[in-house]
Structure formats: C-alpha cells, structure tokens
NUTI-911032 format. One record per atom (N, C-alpha, C): z, x, y; atom name; residue number from 1. Coordinates in Angstrom, 2 decimals. Each point is the difference from the previous one (the first is absolute). Example, Ala and Ser with C-alpha at 12.3 -4.5 7.8 and 13.67 -1.06 7.14 Angstrom:
residues 2
+---------+---------+---------+------+-----+
:      c3 :      c1 :      c2 : atom :  nr :
+---------+---------+---------+------+-----+
:    7.80 :   13.19 :   -5.69 :    N :   1 :
:    0.00 :   -0.89 :    1.19 :   CA :   1 :
:    0.00 :    0.90 :    1.20 :    C :   1 :
:   -0.72 :   -0.35 :    1.05 :    N :   2 :
:    0.06 :    0.82 :    1.19 :   CA :   2 :
:    0.73 :   -0.77 :    1.09 :    C :   2 :
+---------+---------+---------+------+-----+
//
This chain:
residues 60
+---------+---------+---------+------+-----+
:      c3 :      c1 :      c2 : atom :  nr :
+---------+---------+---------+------+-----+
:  136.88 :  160.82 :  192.61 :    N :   1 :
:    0.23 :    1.23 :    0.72 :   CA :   1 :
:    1.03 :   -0.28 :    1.09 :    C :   1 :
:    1.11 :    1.10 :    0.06 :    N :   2 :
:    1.08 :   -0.20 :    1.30 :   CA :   2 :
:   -1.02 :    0.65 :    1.45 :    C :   2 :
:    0.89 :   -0.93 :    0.68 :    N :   3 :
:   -0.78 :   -0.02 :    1.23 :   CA :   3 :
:    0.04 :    1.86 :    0.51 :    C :   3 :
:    1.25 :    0.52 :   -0.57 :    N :   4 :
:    0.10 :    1.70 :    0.35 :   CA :   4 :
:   -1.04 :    0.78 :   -1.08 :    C :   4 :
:   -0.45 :   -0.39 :   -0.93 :    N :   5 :
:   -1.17 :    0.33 :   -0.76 :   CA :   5 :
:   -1.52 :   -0.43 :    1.07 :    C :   5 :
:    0.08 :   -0.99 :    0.39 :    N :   6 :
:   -1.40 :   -0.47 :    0.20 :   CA :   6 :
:    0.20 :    1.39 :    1.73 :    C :   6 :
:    1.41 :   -0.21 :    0.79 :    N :   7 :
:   -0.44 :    1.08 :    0.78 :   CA :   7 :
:   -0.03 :    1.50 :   -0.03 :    C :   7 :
:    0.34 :   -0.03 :   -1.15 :    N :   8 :
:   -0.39 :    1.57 :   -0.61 :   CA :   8 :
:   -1.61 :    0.04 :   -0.19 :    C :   8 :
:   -0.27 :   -0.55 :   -0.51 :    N :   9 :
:   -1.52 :   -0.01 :   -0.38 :   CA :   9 :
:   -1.05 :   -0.13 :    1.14 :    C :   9 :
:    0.84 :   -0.76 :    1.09 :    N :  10 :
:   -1.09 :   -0.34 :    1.11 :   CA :  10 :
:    0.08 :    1.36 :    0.76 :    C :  10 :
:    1.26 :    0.97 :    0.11 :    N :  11 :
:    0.04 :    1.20 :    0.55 :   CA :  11 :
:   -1.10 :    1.29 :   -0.52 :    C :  11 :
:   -0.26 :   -0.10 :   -1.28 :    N :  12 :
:   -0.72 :    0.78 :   -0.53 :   CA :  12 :
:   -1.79 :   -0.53 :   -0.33 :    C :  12 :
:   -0.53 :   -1.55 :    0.17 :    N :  13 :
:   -1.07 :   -0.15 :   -0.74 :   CA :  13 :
:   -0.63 :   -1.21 :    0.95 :    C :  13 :
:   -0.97 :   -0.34 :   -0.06 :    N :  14 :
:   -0.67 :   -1.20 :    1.09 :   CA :  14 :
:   -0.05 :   -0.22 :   -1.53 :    C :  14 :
:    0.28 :   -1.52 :    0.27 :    N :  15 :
:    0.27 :   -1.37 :   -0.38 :   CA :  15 :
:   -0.87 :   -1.00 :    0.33 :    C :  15 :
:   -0.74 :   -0.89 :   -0.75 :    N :  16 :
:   -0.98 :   -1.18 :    0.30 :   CA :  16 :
:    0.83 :   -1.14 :   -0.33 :    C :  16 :
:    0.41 :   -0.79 :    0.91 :    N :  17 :
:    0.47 :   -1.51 :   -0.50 :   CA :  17 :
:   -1.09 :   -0.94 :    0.37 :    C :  17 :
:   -0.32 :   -1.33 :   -0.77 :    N :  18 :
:   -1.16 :   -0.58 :    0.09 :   CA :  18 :
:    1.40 :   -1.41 :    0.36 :    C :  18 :
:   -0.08 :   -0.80 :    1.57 :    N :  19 :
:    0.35 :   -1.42 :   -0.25 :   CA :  19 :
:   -0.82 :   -0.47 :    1.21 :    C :  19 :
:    1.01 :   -1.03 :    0.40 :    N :  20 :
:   -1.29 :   -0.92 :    0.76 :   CA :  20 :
:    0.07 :    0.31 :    1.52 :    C :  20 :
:   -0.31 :    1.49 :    0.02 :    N :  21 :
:   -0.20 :    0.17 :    1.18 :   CA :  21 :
:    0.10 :   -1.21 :    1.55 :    C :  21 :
:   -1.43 :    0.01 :    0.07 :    N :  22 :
:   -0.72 :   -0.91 :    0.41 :   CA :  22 :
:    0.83 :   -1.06 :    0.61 :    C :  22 :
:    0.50 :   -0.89 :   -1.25 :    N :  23 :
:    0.60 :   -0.84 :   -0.10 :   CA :  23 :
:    1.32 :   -0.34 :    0.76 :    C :  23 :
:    0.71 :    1.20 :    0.18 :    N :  24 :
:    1.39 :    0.05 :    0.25 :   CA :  24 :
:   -0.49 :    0.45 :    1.45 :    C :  24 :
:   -0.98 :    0.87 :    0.63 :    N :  25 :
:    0.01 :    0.29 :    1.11 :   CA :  25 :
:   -0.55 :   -1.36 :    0.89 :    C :  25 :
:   -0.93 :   -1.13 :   -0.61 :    N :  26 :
:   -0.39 :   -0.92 :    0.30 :   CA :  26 :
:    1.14 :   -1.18 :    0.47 :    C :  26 :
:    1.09 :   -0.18 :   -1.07 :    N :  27 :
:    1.26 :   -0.31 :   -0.16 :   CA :  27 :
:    1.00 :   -0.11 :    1.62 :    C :  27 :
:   -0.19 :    1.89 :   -0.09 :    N :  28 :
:    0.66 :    0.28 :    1.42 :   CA :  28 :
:   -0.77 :    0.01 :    1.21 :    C :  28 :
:   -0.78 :   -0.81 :   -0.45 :    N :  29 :
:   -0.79 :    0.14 :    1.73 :   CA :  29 :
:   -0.75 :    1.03 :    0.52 :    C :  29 :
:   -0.11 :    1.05 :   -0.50 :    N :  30 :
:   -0.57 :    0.90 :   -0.06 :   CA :  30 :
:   -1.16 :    0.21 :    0.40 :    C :  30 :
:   -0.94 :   -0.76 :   -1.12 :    N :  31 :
:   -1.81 :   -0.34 :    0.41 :   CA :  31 :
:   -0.55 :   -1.07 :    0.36 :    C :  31 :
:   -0.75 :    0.20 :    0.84 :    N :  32 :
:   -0.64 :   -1.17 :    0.53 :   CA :  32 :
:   -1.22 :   -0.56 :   -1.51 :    C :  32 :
:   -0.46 :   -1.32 :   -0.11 :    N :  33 :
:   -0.34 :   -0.85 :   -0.94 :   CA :  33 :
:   -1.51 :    0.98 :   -0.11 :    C :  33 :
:   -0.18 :    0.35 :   -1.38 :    N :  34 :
:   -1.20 :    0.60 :   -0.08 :   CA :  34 :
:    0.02 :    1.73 :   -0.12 :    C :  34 :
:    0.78 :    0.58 :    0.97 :    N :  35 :
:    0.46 :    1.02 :    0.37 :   CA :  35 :
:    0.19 :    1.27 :   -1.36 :    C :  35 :
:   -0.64 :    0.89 :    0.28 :    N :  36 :
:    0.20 :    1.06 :   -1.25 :   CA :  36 :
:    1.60 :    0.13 :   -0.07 :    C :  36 :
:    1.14 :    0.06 :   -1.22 :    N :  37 :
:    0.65 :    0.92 :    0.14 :   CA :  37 :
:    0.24 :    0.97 :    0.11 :    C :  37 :
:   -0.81 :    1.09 :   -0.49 :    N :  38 :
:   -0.25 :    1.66 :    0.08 :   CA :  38 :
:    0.03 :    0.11 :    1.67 :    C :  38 :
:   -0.30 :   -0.80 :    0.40 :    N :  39 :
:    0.08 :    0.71 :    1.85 :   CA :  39 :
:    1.12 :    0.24 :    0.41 :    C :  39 :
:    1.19 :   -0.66 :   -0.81 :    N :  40 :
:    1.23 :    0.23 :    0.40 :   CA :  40 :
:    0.68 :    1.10 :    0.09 :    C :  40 :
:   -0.89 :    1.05 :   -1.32 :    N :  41 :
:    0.69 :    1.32 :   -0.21 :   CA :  41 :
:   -0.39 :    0.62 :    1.51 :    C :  41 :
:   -0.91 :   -0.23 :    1.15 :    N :  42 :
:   -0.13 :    0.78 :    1.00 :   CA :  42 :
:    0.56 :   -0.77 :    1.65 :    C :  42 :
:    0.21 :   -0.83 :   -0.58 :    N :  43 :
:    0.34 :   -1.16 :    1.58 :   CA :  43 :
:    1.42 :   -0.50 :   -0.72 :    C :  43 :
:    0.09 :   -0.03 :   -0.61 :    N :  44 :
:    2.07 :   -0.62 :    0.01 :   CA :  44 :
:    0.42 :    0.88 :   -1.55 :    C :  44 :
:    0.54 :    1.37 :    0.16 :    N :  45 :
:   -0.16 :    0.61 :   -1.40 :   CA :  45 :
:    1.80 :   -0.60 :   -0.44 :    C :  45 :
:    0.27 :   -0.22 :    0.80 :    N :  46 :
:    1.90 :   -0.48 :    0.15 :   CA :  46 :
:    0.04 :   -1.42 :   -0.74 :    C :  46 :
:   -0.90 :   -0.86 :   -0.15 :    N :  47 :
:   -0.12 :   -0.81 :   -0.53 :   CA :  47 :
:   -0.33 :   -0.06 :   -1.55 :    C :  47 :
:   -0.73 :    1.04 :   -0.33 :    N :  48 :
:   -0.65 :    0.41 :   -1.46 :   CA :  48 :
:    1.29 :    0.26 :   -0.80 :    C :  48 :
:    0.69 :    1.14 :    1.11 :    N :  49 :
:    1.23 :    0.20 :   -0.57 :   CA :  49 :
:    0.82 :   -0.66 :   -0.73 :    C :  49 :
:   -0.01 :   -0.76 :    1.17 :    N :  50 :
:    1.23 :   -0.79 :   -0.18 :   CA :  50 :
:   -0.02 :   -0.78 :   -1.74 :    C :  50 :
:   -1.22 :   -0.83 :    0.22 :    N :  51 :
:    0.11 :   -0.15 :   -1.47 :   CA :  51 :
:   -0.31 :    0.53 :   -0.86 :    C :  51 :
:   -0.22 :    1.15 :    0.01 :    N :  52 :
:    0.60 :    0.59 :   -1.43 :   CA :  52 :
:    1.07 :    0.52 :    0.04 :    C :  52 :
:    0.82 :    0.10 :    1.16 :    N :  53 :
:    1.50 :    0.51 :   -0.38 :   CA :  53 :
:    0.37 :   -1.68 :   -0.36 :    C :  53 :
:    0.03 :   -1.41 :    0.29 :    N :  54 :
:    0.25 :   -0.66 :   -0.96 :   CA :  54 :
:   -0.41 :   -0.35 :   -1.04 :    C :  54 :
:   -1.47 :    0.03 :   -0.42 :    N :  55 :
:   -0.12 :    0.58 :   -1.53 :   CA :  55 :
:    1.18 :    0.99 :   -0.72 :    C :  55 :
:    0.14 :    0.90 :    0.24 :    N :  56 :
:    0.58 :    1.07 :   -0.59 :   CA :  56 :
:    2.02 :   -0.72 :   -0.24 :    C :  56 :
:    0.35 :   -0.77 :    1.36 :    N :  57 :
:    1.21 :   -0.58 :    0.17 :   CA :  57 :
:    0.04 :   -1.00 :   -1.10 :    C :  57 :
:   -1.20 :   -0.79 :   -0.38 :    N :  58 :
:    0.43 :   -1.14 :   -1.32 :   CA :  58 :
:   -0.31 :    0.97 :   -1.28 :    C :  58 :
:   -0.55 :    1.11 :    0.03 :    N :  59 :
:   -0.07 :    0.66 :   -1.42 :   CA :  59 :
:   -1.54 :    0.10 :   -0.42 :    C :  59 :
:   -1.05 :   -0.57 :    1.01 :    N :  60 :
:   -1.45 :   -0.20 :   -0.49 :   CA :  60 :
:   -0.13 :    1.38 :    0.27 :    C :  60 :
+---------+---------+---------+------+-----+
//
C-alpha cells in the first residue's frame, strides 16, 4: 500500500495496528521498569504518538 493510500484510509476509517508497543516506548525511556504502558495514553499521549507516526514512517 502507498503511503497516500494508507492516508486516505486513515482519513475515513480507525485502523488497528498491532507492534511492540510497549517495547519501543520502554526503548525511549518512556516507562519506568514494571510500569503499564497503557498509562501513557493519559500522562505522555505525545509520546504514543510519536511512535506510531514512526511506525507508519518505515511502512509498518
């Protein structure tokens, strides 16, 4: 899919991408050891973001 397809689609439809969350926010420093990731969507939502706008930048 071209990346102007995938943002056509994101304009019109919620979208589920499944990766390693967690992982990548852990990565960036993000969570403390143990630490839910889901808390992030309400205490650092700029961070959640962020990676999935680089998800979306390599094509995942």
């Amino acid at each position: 899919m071209k990346r102007s397809e995938l943002l056509n689609v994101l304009d019109r439809r919620i979208l589920v991408f499944d990766g390693a969350m967690g992982t990548m926010l852990q990565a960036k420093g993000c969570l403390a050891p143990g630490e839910l990731p889901e808390l992030l969507n309400l205490r650092d939502p700029a961070a959640v973001s962020e990676v999935h706008r680089e998800y979306l930048e390599v094509g995942c």
